[in-house]
C-alpha positions as CSV (number, residue, x, y, z in Angstrom):
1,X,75.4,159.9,139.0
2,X,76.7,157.4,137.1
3,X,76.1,157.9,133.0
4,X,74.4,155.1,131.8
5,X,77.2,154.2,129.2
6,X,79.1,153.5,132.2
7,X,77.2,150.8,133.2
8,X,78.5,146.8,132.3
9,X,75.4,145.8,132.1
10,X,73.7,148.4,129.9
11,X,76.8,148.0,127.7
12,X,77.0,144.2,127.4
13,X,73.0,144.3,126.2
14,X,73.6,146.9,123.6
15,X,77.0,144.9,122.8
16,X,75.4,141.6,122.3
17,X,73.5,142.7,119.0
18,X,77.0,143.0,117.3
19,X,77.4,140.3,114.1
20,X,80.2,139.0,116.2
21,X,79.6,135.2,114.7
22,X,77.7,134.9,112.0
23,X,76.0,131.6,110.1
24,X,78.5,129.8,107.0
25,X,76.8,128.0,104.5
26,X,78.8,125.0,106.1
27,X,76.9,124.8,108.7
28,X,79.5,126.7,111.1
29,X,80.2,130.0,111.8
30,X,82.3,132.8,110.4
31,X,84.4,134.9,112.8
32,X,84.0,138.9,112.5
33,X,85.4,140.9,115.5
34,X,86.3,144.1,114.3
35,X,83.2,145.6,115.9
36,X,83.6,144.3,119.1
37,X,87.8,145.3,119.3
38,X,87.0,148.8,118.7
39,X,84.4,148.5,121.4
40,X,87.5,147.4,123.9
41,X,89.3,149.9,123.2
42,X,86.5,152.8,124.7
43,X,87.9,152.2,128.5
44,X,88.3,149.7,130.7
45,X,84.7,149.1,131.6
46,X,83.8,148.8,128.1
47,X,86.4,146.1,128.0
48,X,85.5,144.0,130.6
49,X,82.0,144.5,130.0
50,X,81.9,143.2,126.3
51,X,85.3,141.2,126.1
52,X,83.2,137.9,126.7
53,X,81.5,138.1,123.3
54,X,84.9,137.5,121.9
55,X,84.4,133.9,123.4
56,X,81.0,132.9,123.5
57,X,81.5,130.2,120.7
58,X,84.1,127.7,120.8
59,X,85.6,125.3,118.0
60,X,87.9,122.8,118.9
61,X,89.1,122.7,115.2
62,X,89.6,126.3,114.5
63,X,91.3,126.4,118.2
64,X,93.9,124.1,116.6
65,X,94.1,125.9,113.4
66,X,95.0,129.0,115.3
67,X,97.1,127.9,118.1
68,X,95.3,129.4,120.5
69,X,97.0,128.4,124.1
70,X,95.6,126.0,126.2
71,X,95.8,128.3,129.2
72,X,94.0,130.8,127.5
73,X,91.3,129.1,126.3
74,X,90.5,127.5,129.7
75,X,90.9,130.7,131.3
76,X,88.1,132.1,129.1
77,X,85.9,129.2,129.2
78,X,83.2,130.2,131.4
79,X,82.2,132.6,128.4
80,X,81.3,129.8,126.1
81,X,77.9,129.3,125.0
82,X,78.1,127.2,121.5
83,X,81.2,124.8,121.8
84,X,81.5,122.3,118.7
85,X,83.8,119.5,119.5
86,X,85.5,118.0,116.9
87,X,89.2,117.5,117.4
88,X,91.3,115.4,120.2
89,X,93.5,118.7,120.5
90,X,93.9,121.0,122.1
91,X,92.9,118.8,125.5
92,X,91.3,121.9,127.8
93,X,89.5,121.3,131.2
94,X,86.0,122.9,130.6
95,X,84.6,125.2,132.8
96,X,81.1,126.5,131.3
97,X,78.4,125.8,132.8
98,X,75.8,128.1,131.1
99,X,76.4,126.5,127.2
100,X,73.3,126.7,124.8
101,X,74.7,124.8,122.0
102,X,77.2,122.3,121.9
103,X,78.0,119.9,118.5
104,X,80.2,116.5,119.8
105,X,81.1,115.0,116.5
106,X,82.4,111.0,116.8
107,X,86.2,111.5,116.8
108,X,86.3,113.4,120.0
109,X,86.9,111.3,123.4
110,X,83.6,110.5,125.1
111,X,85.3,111.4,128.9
112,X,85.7,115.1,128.1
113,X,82.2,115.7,126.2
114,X,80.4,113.9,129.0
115,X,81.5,115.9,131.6
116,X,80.6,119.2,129.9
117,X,77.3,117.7,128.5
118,X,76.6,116.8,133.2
119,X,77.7,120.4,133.5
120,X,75.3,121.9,131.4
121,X,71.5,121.0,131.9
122,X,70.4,123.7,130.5
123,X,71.4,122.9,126.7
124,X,69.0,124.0,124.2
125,X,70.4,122.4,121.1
126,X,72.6,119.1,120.9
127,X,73.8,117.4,118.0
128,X,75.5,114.5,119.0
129,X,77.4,111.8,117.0
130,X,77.7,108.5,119.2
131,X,81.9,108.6,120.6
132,X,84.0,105.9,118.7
133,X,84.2,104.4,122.5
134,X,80.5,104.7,122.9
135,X,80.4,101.6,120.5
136,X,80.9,99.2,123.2
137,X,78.0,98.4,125.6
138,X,79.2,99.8,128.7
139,X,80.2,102.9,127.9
140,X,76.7,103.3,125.8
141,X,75.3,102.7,128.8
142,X,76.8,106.2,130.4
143,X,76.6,108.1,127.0
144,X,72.6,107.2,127.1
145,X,72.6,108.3,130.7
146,X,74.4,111.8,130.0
147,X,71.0,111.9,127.2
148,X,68.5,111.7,129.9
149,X,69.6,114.3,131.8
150,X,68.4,117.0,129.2
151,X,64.7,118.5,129.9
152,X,64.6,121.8,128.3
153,X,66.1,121.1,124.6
154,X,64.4,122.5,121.7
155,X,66.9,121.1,119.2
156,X,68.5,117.4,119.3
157,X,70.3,115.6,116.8
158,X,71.5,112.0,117.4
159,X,73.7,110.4,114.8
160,X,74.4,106.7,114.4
161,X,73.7,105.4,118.1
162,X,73.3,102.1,117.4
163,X,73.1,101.1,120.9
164,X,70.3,103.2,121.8
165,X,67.1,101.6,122.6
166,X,63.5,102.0,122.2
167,X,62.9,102.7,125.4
168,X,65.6,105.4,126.2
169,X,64.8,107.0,123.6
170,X,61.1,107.6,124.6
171,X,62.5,108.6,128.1
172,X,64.8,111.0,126.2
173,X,61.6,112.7,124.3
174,X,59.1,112.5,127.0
175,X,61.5,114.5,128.9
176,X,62.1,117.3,126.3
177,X,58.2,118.5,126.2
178,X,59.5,121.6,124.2
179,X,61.3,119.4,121.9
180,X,60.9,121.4,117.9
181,X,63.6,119.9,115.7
182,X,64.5,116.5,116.0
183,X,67.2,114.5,113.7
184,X,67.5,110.5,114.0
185,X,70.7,109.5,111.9
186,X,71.7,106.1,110.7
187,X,69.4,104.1,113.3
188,X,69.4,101.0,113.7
189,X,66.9,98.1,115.6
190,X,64.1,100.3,116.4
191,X,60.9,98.1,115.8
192,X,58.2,99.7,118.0
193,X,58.0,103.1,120.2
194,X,56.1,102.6,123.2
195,X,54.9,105.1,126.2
196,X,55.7,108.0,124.2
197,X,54.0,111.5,125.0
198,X,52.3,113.6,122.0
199,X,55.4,115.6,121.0
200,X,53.2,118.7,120.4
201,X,55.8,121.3,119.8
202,X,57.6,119.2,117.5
203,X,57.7,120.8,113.8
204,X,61.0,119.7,112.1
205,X,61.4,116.2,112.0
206,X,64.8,114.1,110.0
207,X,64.2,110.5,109.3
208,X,68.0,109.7,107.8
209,X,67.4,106.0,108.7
210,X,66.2,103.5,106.8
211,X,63.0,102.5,107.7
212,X,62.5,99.0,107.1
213,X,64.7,98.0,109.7
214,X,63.1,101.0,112.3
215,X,59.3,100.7,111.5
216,X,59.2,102.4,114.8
217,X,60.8,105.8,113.8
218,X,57.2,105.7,111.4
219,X,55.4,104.8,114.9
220,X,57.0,107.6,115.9
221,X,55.0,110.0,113.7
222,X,52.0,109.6,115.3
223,X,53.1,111.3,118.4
224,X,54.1,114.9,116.1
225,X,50.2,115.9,115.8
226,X,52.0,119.5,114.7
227,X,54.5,118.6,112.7
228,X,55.1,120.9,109.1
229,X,58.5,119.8,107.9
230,X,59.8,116.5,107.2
231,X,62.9,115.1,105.6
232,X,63.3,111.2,104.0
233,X,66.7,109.3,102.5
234,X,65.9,109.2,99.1
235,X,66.9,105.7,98.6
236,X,63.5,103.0,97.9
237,X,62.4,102.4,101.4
238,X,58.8,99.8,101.5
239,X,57.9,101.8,104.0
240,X,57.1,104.6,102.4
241,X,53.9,104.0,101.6
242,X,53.1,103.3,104.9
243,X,54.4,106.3,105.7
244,X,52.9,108.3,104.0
245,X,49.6,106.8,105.0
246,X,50.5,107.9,109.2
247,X,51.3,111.5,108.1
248,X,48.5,111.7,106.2
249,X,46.0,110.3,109.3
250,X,48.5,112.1,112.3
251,X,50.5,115.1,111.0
252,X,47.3,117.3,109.1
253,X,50.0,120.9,109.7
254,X,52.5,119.5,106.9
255,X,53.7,121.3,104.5
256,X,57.1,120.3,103.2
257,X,58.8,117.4,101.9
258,X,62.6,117.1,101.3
259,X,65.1,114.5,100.9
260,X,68.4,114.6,102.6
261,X,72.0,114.1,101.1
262,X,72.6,110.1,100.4
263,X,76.0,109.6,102.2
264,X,76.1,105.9,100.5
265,X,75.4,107.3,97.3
266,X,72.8,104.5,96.2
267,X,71.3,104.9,92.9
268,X,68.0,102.9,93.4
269,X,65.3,105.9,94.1
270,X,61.7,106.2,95.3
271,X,59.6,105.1,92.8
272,X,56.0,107.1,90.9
273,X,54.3,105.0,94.1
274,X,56.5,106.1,96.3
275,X,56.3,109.9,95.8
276,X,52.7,109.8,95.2
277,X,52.2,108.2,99.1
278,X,54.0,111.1,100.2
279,X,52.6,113.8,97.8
280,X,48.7,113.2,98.8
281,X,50.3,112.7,102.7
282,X,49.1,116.7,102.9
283,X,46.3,118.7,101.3
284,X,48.6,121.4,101.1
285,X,52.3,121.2,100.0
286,X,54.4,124.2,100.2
287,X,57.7,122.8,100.0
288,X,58.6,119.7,97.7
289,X,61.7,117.8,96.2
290,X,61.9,115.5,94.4
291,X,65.0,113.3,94.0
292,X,65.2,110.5,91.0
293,X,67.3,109.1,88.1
294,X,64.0,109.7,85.8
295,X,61.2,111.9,86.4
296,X,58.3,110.1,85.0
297,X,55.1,112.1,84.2
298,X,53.2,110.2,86.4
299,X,55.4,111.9,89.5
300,X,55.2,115.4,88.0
301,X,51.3,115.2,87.3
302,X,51.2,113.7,91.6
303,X,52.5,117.1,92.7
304,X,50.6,119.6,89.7
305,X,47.2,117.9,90.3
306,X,46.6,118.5,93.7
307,X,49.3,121.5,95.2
308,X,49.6,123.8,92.2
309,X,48.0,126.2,94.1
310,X,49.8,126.3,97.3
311,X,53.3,125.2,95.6
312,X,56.1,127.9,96.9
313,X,59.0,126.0,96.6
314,X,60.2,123.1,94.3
315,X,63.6,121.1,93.6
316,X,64.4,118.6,91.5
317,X,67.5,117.0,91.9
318,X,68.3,114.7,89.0
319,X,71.2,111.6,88.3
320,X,71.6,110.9,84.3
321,X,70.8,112.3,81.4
322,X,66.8,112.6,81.9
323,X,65.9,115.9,80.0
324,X,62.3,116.2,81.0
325,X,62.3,117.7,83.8
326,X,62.7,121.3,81.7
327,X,59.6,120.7,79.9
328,X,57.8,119.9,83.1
329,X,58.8,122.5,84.6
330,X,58.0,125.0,82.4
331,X,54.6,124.1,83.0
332,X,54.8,124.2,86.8
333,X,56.0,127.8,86.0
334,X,52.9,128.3,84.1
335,X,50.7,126.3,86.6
336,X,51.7,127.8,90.0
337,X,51.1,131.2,91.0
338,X,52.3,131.3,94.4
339,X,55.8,129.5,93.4
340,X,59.1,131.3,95.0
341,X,61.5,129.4,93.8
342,X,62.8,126.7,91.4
343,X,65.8,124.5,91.9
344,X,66.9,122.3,88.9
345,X,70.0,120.2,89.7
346,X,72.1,117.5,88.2
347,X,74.4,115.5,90.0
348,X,75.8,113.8,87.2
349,X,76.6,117.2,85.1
350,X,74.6,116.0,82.3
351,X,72.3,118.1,81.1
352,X,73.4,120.4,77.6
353,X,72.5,123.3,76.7
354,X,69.8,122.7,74.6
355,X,67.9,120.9,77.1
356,X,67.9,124.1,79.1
357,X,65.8,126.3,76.5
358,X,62.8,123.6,77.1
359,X,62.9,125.9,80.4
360,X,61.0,128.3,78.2
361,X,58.2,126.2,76.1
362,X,55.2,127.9,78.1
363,X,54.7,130.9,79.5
364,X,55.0,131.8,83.5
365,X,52.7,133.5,85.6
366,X,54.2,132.8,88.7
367,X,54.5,136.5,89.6
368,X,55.9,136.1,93.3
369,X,58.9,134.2,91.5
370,X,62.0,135.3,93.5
371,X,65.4,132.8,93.0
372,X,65.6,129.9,89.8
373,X,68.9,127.8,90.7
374,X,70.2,125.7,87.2
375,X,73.1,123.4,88.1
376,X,74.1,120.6,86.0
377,X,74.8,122.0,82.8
378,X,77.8,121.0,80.6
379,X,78.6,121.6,77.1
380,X,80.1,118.5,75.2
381,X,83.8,118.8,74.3
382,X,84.5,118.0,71.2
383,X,88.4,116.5,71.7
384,X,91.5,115.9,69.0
385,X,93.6,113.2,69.3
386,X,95.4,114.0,72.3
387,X,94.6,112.6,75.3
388,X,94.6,116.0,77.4
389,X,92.5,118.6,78.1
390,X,93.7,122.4,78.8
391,X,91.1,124.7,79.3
392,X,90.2,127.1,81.7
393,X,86.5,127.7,82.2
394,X,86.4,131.4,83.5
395,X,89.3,132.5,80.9
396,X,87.0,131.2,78.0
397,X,84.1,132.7,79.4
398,X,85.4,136.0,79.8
399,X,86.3,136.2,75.7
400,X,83.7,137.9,73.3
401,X,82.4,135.8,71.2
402,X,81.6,135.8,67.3
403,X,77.8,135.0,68.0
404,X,77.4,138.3,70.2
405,X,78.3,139.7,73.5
406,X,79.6,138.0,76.5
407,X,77.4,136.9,79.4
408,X,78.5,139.8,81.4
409,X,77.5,142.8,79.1
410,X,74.5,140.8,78.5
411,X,73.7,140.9,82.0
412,X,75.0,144.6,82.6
413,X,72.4,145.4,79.4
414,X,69.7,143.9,81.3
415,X,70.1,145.4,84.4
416,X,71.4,142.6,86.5
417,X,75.3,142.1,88.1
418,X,77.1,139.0,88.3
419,X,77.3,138.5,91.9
420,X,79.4,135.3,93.1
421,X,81.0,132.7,91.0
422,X,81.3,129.5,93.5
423,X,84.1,127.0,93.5
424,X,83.0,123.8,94.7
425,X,81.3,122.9,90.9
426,X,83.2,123.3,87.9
427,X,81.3,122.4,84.6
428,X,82.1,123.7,81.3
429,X,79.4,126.3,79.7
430,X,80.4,126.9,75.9
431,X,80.8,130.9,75.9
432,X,77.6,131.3,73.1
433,X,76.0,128.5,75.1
434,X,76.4,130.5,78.3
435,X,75.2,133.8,76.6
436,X,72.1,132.2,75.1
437,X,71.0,131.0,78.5
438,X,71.6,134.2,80.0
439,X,69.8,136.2,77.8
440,X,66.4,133.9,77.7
441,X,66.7,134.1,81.7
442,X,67.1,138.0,81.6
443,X,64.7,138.7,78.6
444,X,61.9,136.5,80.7
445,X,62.4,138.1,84.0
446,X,61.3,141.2,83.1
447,X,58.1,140.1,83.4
448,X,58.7,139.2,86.6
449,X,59.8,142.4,89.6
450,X,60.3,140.0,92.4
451,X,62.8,137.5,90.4
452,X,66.2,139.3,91.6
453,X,68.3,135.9,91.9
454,X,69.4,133.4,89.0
455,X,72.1,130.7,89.0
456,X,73.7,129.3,86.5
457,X,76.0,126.7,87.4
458,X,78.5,128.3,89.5
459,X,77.7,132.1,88.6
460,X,74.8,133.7,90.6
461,X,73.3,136.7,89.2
462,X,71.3,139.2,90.8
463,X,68.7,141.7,89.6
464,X,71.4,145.6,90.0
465,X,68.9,147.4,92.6
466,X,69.9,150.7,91.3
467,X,68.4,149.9,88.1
């Protein structure tokens, strides 16, 4: 009798829980296959039976990067079941056939992605950037075609398919009944969505378009009766209120409200209307940011007034030197009790120190506070005559100070560890500044068990769980 650990496919189940790929803040995957080499190297039916994991996602970039040989990677292409397409090289003739995700991003050659998408009906997730040859109408024509042929997706993502009607677009939805997360980037033309089916799955939903020039993507809306999660450009749009006015009569599950990343970088924002439209577009908001060059009182009373009590998550994300927002919220920190977390940010690094402490003006009773995120905060430099700058941030920060001890044993004191310092901001915290914040944080969260993440700038602390 044959011992079950002999068996492929008892193997390949128990194999296919191993963190073989695993989720980057980047939105790609990192690659860990230690687990899975020792696995290989049991006998030869462990190998053959869980050697396909190795391959089961597929980057065209990373293929490149690591000179992986053609040959190779075709022969192992049946395996595939995430393939993200984003360089010419290296060309490979596809054979999957059973891929769940695949990512075509617009510099890759419409032919080849085309082919694979025919080949795979059965996708479940598509994000799909329209091919650089796709601009011309008659190969739009068989890009929109390949779109059609989808019935069972749960996640689609179309970015800037400017030749997409209307019409195939309804087809595309009314085909995709189980359709949950939907992103329409940089649209264009789309003034009314007819013959559309109630999209009653549909929870997610990412309007980066603008929507004066698609008053049908708001149309659209009314066919998400379930819809909890929505996600705006930030830039003034007219039809926001309007907006605002169909999720409030269509869409009575939503609870969040978020802005996505301005790839123009415009500076004109939603306005107090604006944000109140979408603020009262729910009676209960869990989830809200907030993105503006000035937060005016009228915006921050919007969201205190009528979801202080169901608030669980909250960001503002800031341009200039508007030093409100502390003081504000402070008094969110005092007003909601079910808050989670709070995200202050500053695009524009302007906030000093002494803004910061405003953080502190009432006290909090949000007692299921987890994670506070502070970015934006730069000490001003006073400068001599020269006309450089030589510093280095970490060095400085790592001296003891006059005024006390550093920021780490004030941490270490406390309790708490400083976990990651990142690398893609850099701004310059005074060392007694940097202390002084650390130590109102820390002092404060004592109060408060469940707070075990703060950020400061690039350094994350976390509460030490041994203490």
């Amino acid at each position: 009798m044959t011992h079950p650990l002999e068996l492929p496919e008892l193997i390949f189940q128990v194999a296919i829980h191993l963190p073989v790929f695993t989720p980057d803040s980047l939105g790609g995957y990192d690659y860990h296959p230690h687990d899975v080499i020792s696995c290989l190297k049991v006998n030869r039916t462990w190998n053959l039976a869980v050697s396909p994991l190795l391959w089961t996602m597929y980057d065209s970039y990373e293929a490149a990067r690591w000179k992986i040989p053609c040959h190779l990677l075709e022969a192992q292409s049946h395996h595939f079941r995430y393939i993200r397409l984003s360089k010419r090289w290296p060309q490979i003739t596809f054979h999957s056939t059973q891929v769940r995700e695949l990512v075509v991003l617009p510099s890759y050659q419409s032919s080849v992605s085309l082919d694979l998408i025919r080949a795979n009906p059965q996708l479940r997730a598509l994000s799909w950037y329209l091919p650089c040859e796709g601009r011309n109408l008659k190969a739009a024509e068989d890009v929109q075609s390949a779109l059609e042929t989808f019935s069972l997706l749960h996640h689609l993502k179309l970015y800037e398919w400017t030749h997409l009607t209307a019409t195939r677009l309804v087809h595309c939805f009314n085909n995709n009944s189980a359709l949950q997360d939907l992103t329409l980037s940089s649209f264009k033309g789309f003034d009314r969505i007819d013959g559309c089916r109630s999209l009653k799955r549909l929870t997610h939903l990412t309007l980066d378009s603008e929507l004066q020039s698609n008053r049908g993507l708001v149309q659209l809306i009314r066919f998400c009766p379930n819809l909890e999660r929505i996600a705006l450009r930030s830039n003034a749009d007219p039809c926001v209120p309007d907006l605002g006015k169909v999720l409030r009569e269509s869409c009575p599950k939503l609870v969040s409200v978020t802005f996505v990343e301005d790839q123009n970088h415009s500076r004109v924002f939603l306005g107090p209307l604006d944000y109140q439209a979408l603020i009262m577009a729910t009676p209960r908001l869990l989830h809200c940011e907030i993105v503006t060059d000035e937060l005016t009182p009228q915006i921050f009373l919007f969201v205190l007034a009528n979801h202080s009590t169901w608030l669980m998550t909250i960001c503002f994300r800031m341009y200039g030197r508007s030093s409100e927002v502390f003081s504000m919220a402070s008094k969110l920190l005092e007003s909601c009790h079910h808050l989670t977390t709070l995200e202050l940010l500053n695009e524009d690094s302007w906030w000093i120190p002494d803004n910061c402490l405003d953080l502190f003006k009432y006290p909090w009773a949000c007692q299921q506070l987890e994670s506070i995120r502070l970015i934006g905060i730069e000490s001003p430099l006073l400068l001599d005559n020269s006309n450089e700058m030589d510093w280095d941030a970490e060095a400085i920060d790592a001296r003891t100070i006059d005024t006390g001890l550093t920021h780490l044993e004030i941490s270490a004191l406390h309790g708490w560890v400083l976990s990651e310092v990142g690398r893609l901001r850099n701004e310059y915290l005074a060392p007694d500044a940097h202390s002084t914040l650390v130590r109102a944080f820390l002092e404060r969260a004592r109060a408060f068990p469940r707070l075990c993440e703060i950020t400061l700038n690039q350094y994350k602390y976390t509460r030490d769980a041994q203490t």
